[in-house]
N, C-alpha and C positions, 0 to 999 in steps of 0.2 A: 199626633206624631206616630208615625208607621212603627209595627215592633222589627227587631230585627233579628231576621232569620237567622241563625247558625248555618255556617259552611259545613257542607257534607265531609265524610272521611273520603279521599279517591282510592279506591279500588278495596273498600272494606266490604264491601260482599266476596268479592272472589279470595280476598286476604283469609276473610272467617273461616271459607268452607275449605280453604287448604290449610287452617291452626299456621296459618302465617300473617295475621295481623295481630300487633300490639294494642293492649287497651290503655287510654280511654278510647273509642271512633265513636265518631259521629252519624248516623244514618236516620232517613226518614221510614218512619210506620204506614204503609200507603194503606193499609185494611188488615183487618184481621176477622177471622172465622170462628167462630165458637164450636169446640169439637167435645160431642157427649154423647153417653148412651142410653136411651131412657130404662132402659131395662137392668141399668148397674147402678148401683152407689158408691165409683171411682169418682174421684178428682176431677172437675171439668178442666180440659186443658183449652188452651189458645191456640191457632197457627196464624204465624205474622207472614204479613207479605212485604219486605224491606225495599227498599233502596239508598242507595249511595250516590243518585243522579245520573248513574252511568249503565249501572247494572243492578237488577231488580231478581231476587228470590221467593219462592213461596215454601222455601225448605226451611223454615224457622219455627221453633216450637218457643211460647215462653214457659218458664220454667214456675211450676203452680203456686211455690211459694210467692210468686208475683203476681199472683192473678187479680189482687186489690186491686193493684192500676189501674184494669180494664172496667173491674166493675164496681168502682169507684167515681168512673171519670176521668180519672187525672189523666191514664193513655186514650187516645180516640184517632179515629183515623186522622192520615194525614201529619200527626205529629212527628216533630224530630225530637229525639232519643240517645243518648250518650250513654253507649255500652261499656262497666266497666270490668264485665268478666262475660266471658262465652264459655260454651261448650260444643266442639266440632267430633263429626262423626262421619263414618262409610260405612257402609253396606251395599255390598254387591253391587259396587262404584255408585253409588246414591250417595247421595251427600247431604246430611246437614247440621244446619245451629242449631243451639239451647242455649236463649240466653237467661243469665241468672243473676246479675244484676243489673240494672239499666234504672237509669232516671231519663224525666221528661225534663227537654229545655227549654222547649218551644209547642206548647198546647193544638193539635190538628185546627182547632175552630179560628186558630192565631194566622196559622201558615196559610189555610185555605186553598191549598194548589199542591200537585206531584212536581218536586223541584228537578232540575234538569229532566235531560231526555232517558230515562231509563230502560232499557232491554232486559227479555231471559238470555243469558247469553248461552253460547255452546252447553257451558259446562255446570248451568244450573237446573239441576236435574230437581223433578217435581215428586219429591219422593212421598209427600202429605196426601196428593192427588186423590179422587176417590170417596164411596162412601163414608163416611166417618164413622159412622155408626161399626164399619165393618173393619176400620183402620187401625193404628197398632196403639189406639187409646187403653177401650175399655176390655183391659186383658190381665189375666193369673198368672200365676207359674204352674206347670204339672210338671212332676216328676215320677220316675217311676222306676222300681227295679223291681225283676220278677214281678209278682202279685203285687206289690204295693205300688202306690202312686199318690203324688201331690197333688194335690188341685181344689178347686172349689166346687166342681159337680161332679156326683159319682155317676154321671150319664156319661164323664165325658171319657176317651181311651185315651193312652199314649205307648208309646215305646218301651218295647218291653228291655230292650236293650239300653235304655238313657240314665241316667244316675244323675244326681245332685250330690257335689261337694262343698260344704262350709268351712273354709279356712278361714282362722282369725286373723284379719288385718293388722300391720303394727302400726307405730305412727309412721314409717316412711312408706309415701302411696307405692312406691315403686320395690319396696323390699320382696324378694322372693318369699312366698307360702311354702311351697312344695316344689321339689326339682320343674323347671321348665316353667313356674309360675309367672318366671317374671317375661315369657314367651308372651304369655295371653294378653288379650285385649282387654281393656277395661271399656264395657259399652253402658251410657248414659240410659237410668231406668225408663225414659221417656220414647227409649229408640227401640223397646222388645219388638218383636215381630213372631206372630205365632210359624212366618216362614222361615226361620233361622233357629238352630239348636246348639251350635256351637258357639259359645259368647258367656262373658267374665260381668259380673256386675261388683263393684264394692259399694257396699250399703250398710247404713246403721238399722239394729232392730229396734224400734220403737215402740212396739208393742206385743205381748206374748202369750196366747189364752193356756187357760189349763188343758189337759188331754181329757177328750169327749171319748164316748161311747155313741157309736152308731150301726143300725140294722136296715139293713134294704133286700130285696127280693136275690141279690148278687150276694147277698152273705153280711158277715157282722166284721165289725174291726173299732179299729181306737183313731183319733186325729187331733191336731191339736196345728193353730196357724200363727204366723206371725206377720206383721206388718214391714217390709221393711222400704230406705229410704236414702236417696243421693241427692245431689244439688239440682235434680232435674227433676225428681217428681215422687212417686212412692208409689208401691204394687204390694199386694198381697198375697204370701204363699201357706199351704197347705199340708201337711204331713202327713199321708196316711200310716198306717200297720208300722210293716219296717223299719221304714224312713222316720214315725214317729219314736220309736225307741232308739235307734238312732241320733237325729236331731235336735228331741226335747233337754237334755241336757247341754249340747253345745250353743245352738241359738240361745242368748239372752240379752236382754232387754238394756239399752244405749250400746252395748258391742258392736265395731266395726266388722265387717267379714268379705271376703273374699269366696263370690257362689258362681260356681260354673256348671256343663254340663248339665242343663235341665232344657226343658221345652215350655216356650210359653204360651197359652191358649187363650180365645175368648170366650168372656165370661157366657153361660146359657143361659136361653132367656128365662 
């Protein structure tokens, strides 16, 4: 007896990437790419290439807390997928998913075929495209005011004019931090771009080391980093001198925060 295939969602690709489709949708997994850096020890992320039968994206990231799927078995190509929370984004009219929760309904090796006729359409912009290696995966924060600066290599430079602010999130996502707060965007940790500087993350700290001492040939200072983490993925920042006496007492460990105003760079090799 034949299994039987799940109906596609109609127009949940272009629904997603405009946050105007409802969940649960239904969509097929036509392949997916493995995206890592060997020279980091980030999170390996996924990028999905979907479709809905009709129209086909490759701006889909999944979200790492789900990366079992993948390397497990249970997702494999060609599978169909019941999405029942997304995360949609822009930049610089780019567009895309993160999806964060999905289950398989229909196992790839079941379906064995790309179901309808699928197209990129206009307006599915290939924002993942590119070397991976070089793409907005394996990436820090740098922060930096005057002299001091966030980040993970003191090789690396930043703006001496950019600043990092930590405001404590409440429980309402949408409550104003500070005048104008509730203006900014809230962008998905998975979407940094070391090309963009201006962009709002809310993330919990999950992790928080003591304050180091360090000396290099550029002089001596203190630093101290935290882990932090949204429903899309988790990055790692850095505090140097200022920033760490600063910081060190407001960042702590499960707190929600609201962090804007920083620069985020790739990791050196």
């Amino acid at each position: 007896m034949a299994a039987v295939i799940p109906q596609l969602t109609e127009k949940a690709i272009e629904g997603m990437l405009n946050q105007e489709a409802k969940c649960p949708l239904v969509v097929q997994m036509v392949q997916y790419k493995k995206i890592s850096d060997p020279h980091s020890n980030q999170t390996t992320r996924y990028r999905l290439h979907i479709s809905d039968g009709r129209d086909s994206s490759g701006t889909c990231m999944l979200a790492t807390q789900r990366n079992e799927l993948i390397e497990n078995g249970t997702l494999d190509n060609l599978a169909i997928i019941k999405v029942n929370h997304y995360i949609s984004n822009q930049i610089q009219s780019k567009k895309f998913v993160v999806l964060v929760d999905l289950e398989v309904v229909a196992p790839g090796r079941t379906v064995g075929k790309v179901l309808g006729d699928p197209k990129n359409g206009s307006k599915m912009s290939m924002f993942f495209q590119g070397d991976p290696v070089k793409s907005t995966i394996s990436q820090e924060c740098e922060v930096s005011k005057n002299s001091s600066s966030l980040t993970a290599s003191s090789t690396t430079k930043s703006d001496n004019n950019s600043t990092l602010t930590a405001s404590s999130a409440t429980k309402s996502h949408n409550s104003p931090i500070t005048q104008g707060e509730q203006q900014k965007i809230i962008f998905p940790i998975i979407s940094l771009s070391p090309y963009q500087s201006k962009w709002c993350i809310r993330a919990r700290v999950t992790r928080k080391t003591d304050i180091r001492n360090w000396s290099n040939k550029r002089g001596d200072g203190k630093l101290f980093s935290v882990d932090l983490m949204d429903e899309s993925g988790e990055i790692r920042a850095t505090a140097f001198n200022q920033e760490c006496d600063r910081f060190f007492s407001v960042l702590q460990p499960k707190q929600v925060y609201f962090i804007y105003l920083f620069i985020c760079v790739q990791l050196c090799c």
